[in-house]
N, C-alpha and C positions, 0 to 999 in steps of 0.2 A: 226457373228450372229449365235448365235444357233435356233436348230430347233422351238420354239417357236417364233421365229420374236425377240428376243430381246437379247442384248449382253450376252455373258455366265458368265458373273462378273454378271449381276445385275439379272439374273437370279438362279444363288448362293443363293445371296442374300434372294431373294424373298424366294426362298426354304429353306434357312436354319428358315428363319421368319415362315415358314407358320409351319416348325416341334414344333419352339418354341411355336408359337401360340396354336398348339395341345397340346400338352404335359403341357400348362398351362390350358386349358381349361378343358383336363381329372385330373390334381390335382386337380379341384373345383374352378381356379381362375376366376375372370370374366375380361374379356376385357380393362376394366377402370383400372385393377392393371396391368396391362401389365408395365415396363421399360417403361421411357421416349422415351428415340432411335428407341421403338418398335413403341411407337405409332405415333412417324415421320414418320417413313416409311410406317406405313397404309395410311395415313391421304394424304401422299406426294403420292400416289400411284397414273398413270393414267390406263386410260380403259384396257389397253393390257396388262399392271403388276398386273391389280389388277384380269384379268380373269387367269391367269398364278398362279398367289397367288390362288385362290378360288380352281383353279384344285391340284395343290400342297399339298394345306390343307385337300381336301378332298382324296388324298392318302395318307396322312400322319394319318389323321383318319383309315382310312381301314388299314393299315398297324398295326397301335394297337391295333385297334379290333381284327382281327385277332391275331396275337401276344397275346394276352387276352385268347382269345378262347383257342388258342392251348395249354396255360398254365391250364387254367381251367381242358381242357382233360384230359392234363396229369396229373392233382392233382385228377382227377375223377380215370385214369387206375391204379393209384399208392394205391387203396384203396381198389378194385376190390377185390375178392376171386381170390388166383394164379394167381395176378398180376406180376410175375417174367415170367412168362409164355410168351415168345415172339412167336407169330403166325412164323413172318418170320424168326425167327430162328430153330423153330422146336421143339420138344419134350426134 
């Protein structure tokens, strides 16, 4: 068992579903075009996979926000006046 109470196979699982689930949800898709497979596995889901999946997806969100943002930054420092200019590197 892994540390969430549930086997490390089905725990994969749920993780790999909950990435897929982000990453359709920030291309614009909605829930109803999900894969067949995918929406087994929602649907099939009980109380303790499906809070595991909820924590999952909502890392897997913050993890692209984030990843966004810092993209964003860096398309913001690359436009700057003497943007070549690295602070930590020095003059």
């Amino acid at each position: 068992m892994a540390a969430g109470g549930l086997p490390e196979a089905v725990e994969g699982v749920l993780r790999d579903l909950a990435r897929a689930v982000s990453s359709h949800r920030r291309a614009g898709g909605a829930l109803d075009d999900l894969p067949p497979r995918q929406h087994e596995l929602l649907r099939a889901m009980d109380d303790a996979q499906r809070r595991f999946f909820l924590e999952e997806l909502a890392k897997a969100d913050a993890e692209a926000g984030r990843d966004g943002f810092r993209a964003a930054l860096g398309r913001w420092r690359d436009r700057r006046p003497g943007a070549d200019h690295d602070p930590e590197r020095g003059p």
